[in-house]
C-alpha positions in Angstrom: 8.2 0.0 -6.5 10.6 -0.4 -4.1 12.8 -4.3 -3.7 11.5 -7.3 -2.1 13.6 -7.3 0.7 12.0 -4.4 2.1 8.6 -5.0 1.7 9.6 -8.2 3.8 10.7 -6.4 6.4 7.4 -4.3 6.2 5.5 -8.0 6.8 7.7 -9.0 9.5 7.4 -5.8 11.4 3.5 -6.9 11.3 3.9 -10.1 12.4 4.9 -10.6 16.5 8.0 -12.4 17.0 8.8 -12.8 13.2 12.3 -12.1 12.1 13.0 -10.9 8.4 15.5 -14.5 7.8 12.2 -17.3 8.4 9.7 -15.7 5.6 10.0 -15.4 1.8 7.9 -13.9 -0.9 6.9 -17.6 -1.1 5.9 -18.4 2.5 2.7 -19.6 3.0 0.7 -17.2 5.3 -1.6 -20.2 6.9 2.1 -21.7 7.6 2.8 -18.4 9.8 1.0 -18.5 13.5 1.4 -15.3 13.9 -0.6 -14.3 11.1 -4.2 -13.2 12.9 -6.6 -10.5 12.4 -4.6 -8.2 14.2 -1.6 -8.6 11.8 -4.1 -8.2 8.9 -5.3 -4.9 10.2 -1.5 -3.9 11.0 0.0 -5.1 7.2 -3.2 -3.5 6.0 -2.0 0.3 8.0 1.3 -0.4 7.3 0.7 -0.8 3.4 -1.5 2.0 3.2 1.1 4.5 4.8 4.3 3.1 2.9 2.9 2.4 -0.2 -0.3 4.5 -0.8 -2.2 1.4 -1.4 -5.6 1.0 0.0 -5.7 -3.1 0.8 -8.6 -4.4 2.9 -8.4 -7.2 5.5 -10.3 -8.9 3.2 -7.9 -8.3 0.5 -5.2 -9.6 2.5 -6.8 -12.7 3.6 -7.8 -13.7 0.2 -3.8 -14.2 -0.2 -2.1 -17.3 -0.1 1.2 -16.0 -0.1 3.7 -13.3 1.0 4.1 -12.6 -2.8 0.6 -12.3 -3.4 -0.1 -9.5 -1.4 3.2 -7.7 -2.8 1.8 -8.4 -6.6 -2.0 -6.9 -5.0 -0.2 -4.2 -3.9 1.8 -3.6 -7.3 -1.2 -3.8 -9.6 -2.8 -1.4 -7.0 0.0 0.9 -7.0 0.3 1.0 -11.0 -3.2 2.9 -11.7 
């Protein structure tokens, strides 16, 4: 799978008003206001198209982190 960096911007393109430079693998996603249902269901398009990966909202949500939902997505991707 592909770097960090650009699964960042991937996040950030889901997120309104977001820029690449204020989140991390590491950021908190109940620290991000922009994080909504709408985001959930864009991130969750988003991932499916780049990656292949089929994540639900649900899947999502159940994330703490940025990095969680990149690891999801890598154990997904893997089988």
């Amino acid at each position: 799978m592909e770097n960090t960096n650009l699964f960042i911007e991937l996040v950030a393109d889901c997120l309104d008003d977001v820029t690449v430079k204020e989140i991390t693998l590491e950021t908190n996603l109940n620290e991000i206001e922009q994080f909504d249902s709408l985001s959930t269901m864009s991130m969750s398009a988003a991932i499916n198209i780049k990656y292949g990966v089929n994540l639900s909202g649900l899947d999502i949500n159940e994330c703490k982190t940025i990095g969680e939902i990149y690891a999801l997505i890598q154990g997904k991707a893997s089988k």
